[in-house]
C-alpha positions as CSV (number, residue, x, y, z in Angstrom):
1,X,28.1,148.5,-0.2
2,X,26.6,149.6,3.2
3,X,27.3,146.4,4.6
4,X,31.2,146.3,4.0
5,X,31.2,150.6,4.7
6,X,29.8,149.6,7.9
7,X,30.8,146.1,8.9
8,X,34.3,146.4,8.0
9,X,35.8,148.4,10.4
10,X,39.7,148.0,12.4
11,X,37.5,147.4,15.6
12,X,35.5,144.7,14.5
13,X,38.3,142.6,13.3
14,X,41.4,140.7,14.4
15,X,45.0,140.1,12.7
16,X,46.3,136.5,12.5
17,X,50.4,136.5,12.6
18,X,52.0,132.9,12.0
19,X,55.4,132.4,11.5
20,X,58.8,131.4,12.9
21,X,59.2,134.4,14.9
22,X,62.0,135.2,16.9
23,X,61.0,137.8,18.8
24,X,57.1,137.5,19.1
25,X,57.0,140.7,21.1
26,X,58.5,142.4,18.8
27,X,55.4,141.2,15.8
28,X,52.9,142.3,17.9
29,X,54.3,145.9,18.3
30,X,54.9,146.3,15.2
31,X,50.8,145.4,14.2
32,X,49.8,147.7,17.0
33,X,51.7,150.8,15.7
34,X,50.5,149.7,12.1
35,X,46.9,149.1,12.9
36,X,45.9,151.7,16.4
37,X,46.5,154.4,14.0
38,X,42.9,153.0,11.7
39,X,41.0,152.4,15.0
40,X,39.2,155.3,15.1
41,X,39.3,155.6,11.1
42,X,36.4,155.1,8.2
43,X,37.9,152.7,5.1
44,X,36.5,155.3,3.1
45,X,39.8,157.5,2.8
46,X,39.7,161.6,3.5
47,X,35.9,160.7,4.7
48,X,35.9,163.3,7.4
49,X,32.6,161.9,8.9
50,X,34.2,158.6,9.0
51,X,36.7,159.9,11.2
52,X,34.4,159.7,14.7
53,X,31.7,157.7,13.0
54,X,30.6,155.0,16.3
55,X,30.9,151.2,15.6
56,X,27.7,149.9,14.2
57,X,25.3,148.1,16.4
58,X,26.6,144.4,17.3
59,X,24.5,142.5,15.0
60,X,22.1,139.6,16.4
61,X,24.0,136.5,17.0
62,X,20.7,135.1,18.4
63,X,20.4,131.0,16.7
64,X,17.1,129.7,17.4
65,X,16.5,126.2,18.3
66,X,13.4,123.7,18.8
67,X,12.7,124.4,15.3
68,X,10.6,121.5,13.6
69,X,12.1,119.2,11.4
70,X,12.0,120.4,7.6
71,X,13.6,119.3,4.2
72,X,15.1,120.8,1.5
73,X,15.6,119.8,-2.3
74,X,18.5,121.9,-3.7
75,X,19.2,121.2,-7.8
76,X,23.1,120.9,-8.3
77,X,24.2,121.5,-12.0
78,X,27.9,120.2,-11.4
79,X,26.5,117.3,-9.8
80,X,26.7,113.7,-11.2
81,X,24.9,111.5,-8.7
82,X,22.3,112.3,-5.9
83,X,23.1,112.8,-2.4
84,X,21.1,113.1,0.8
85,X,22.2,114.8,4.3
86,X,20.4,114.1,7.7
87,X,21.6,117.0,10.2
88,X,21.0,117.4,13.5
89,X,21.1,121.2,15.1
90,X,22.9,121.6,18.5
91,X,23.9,124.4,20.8
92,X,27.6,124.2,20.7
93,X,29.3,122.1,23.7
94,X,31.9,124.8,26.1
95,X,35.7,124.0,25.2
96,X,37.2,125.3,28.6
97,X,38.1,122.0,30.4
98,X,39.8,118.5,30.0
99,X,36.7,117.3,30.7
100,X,34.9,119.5,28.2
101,X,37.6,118.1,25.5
102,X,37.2,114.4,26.7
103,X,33.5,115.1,25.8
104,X,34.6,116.1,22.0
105,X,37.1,112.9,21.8
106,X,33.8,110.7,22.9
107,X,32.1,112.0,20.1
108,X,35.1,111.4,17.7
109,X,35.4,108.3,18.7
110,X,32.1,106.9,17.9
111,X,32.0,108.6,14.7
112,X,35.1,106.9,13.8
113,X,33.8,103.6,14.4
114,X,30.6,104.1,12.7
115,X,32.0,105.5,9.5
116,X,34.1,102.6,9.8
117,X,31.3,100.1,9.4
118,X,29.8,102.3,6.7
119,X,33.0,102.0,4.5
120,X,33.1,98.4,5.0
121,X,29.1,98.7,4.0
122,X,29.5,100.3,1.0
123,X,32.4,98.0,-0.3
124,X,30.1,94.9,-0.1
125,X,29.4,93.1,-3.7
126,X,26.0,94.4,-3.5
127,X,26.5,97.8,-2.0
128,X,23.4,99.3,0.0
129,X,24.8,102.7,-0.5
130,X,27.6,104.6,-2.9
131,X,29.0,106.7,0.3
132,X,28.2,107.6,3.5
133,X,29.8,108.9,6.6
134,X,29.2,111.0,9.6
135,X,30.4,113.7,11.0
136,X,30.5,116.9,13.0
137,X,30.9,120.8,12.2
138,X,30.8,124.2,14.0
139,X,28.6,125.9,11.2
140,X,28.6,129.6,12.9
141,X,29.1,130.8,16.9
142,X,26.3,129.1,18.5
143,X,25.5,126.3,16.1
144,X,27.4,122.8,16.0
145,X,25.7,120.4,13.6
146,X,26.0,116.7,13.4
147,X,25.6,114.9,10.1
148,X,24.7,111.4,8.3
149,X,25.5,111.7,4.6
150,X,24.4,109.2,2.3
151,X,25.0,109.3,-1.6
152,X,23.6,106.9,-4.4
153,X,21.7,106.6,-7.4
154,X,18.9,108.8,-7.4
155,X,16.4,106.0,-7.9
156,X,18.1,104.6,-5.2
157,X,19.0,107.3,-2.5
158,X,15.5,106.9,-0.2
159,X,16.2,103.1,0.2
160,X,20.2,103.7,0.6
161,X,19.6,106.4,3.3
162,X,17.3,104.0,5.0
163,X,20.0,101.5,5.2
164,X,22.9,104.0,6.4
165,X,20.5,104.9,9.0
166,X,19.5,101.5,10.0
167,X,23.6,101.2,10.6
168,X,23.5,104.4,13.0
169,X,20.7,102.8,14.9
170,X,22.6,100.0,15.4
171,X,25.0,101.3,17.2
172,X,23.0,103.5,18.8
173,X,21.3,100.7,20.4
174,X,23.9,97.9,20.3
175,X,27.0,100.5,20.7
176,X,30.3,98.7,19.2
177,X,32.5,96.2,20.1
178,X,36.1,95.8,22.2
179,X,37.4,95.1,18.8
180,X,36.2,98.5,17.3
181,X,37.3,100.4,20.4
182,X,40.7,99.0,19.9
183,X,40.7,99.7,16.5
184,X,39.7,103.6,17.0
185,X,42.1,103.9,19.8
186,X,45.0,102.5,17.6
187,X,43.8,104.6,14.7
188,X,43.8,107.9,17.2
189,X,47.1,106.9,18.4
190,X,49.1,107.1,15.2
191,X,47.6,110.2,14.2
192,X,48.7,111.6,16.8
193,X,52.3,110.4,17.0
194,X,52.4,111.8,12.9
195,X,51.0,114.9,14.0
196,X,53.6,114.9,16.6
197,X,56.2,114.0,14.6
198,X,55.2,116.5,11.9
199,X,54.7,118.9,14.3
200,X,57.3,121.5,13.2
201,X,56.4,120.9,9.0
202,X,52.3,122.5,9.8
203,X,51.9,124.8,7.2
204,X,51.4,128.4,8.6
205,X,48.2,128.6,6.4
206,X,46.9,126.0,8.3
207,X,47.4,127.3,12.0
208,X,46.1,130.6,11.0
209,X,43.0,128.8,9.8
210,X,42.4,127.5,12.9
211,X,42.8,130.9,14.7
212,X,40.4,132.4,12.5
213,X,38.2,129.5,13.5
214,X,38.8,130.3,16.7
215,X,38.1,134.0,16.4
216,X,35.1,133.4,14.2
217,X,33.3,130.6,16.1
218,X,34.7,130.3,19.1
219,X,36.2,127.0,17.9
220,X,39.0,125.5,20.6
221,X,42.9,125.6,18.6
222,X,45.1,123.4,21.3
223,X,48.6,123.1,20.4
224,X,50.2,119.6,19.1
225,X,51.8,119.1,22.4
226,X,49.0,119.9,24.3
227,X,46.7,117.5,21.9
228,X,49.3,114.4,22.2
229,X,49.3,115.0,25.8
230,X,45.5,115.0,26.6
231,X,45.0,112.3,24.0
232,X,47.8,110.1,25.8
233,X,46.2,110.7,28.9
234,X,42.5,110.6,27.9
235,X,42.0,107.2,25.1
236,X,42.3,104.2,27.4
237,X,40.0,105.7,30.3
238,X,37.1,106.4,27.5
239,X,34.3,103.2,27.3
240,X,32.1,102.1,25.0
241,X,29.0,102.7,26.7
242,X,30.4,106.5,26.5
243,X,30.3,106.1,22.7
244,X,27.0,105.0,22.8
245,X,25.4,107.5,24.6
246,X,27.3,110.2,22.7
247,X,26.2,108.7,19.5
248,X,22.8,108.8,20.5
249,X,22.7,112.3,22.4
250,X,24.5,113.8,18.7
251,X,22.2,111.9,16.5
252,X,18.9,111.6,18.2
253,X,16.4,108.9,16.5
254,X,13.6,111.8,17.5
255,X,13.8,113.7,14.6
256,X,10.9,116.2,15.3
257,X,13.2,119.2,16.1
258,X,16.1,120.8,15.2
259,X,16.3,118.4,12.4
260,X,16.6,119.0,9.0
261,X,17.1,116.8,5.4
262,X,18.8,117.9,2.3
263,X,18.9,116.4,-0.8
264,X,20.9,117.1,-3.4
265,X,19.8,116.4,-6.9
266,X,22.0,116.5,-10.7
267,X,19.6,118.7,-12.6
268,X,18.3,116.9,-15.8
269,X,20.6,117.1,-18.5
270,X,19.4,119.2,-21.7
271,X,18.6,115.6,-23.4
272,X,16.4,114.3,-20.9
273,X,14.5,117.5,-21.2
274,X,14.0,117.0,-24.7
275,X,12.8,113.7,-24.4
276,X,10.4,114.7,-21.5
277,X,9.0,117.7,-23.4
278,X,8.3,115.5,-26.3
279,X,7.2,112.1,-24.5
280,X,9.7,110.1,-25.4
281,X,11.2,109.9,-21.1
């Protein structure tokens, strides 16, 4: 209850307005006349101590790194298979320039080409793995993560995550071929001529997702036209030796820091209690 009291407060916050407005001006009037009168105001209504009360202390935003490599075991009752997740911590990559966003569509591309293999992997007669696929998130301001995730039988998930990782180093030190690059670039190009296409049919939930995104996390949120544009201009200058490298810089094979394992178990059903407790398992 402290927490929201204290957190919670008109100055610590921002409002997120999407829609086909007319006169945009106009909208954000209108939210400065409704919301500069609760600036100075407590939630807590007829609080006269709330009136003047200060902002509460910027919490730490402080994310350590060079942390050493750890695991975690987490039980999942809605589970029905097991499931592993490799993640590699980073300090998030600036989003100010082309050239920072040409960065961010090296990365894409080499993940797009790798969980390309990995489907192909997993639809093989004798499949090494159920799933698996990588990927990329912005967890909180000042922590990106990249991840391999791997699911399978659970007698089966150390050898399975073996095998999806034998597949990243692969590519990590082999990189992919002219073929794959063509294939990503094509792949990169239509979604972008859909999104351009579908450019006016975004859902308004959606945009103001990735404001919020970008108020919360500092996360880039480009316009469609702008995307296209840098995409048209960026995807035939960007080589394969790029993808290596970025492959290997956002999955290092050192995995002595900033590295962590989950693995995510079904927990035994009430039956295979039973027979454990009474030695028939």
């Amino acid at each position: 209850r402290n927490f929201y009291r204290d957190r919670y407060h008109p100055k610590m916050m921002a409002v997120i307005a999407v829609g086909d407005f007319d006169q945009p001006n106009a909208v954000v009037k209108i939210l400065q006349e409704r919301f500069d009168a609760a600036l100075n105001a407590h939630w807590e209504e007829g609080s006269a101590a709330g009136k003047d009360k200060p902002l509460p202390s910027e919490p730490d935003k402080t994310v350590h790194f060079d942390l050493p490599a750890s695991c975690e075991v987490i039980p999942d009752a809605e589970a029905t298979s097991s499931s592993a997740q490799l993640v590699w911590r980073h300090r998030p990559q600036p989003m100010v320039t082309v050239a920072d966003y040409r960065k961010t569509l090296v990365v894409d591309m080499a993940l797009c080409a790798l969980n390309k293999r990995l489907k192909k992997r997993a639809m093989e007669p004798v499949r090494p793995f159920t799933s698996a696929s990588t990927g990329t998130e912005a967890v909180v301001m000042g922590l990106d993560t990249a991840s391999l995730s791997v699911s399978a039988p659970e007698a089966e998930l150390a050898s399975a995550v073996q095998r999806a990782w034998s597949e990243v180093r692969k590519a990590q030190l082999y990189g992919f071929t002219k073929r794959e690059l063509a294939t990503v670039r094509s792949m990169m190009r239509a979604e972008m001529q859909t999104s351009w296409v579908e450019r006016d049919q975004i859902e308004s939930s959606s945009l103001s997702d990735e404001y919020k995104e970008q108020f919360l996390k500092g996360v880039y949120a480009p316009s469609v036209k702008w995307d296209c544009a840098a995409m048209t201009s960026l995807l035939p200058g960007i080589t394969l030796k790029e993808m290596k490298e970025a492959l290997n810089e956002r999955m290092p094979p050192a995995m002595s820091t900033d590295f962590v394992v989950f693995v995510f178990q079904p927990q035994p059903s009430i039956v295979d209690r039973l027979k454990s407790a009474i030695g028939l398992a």
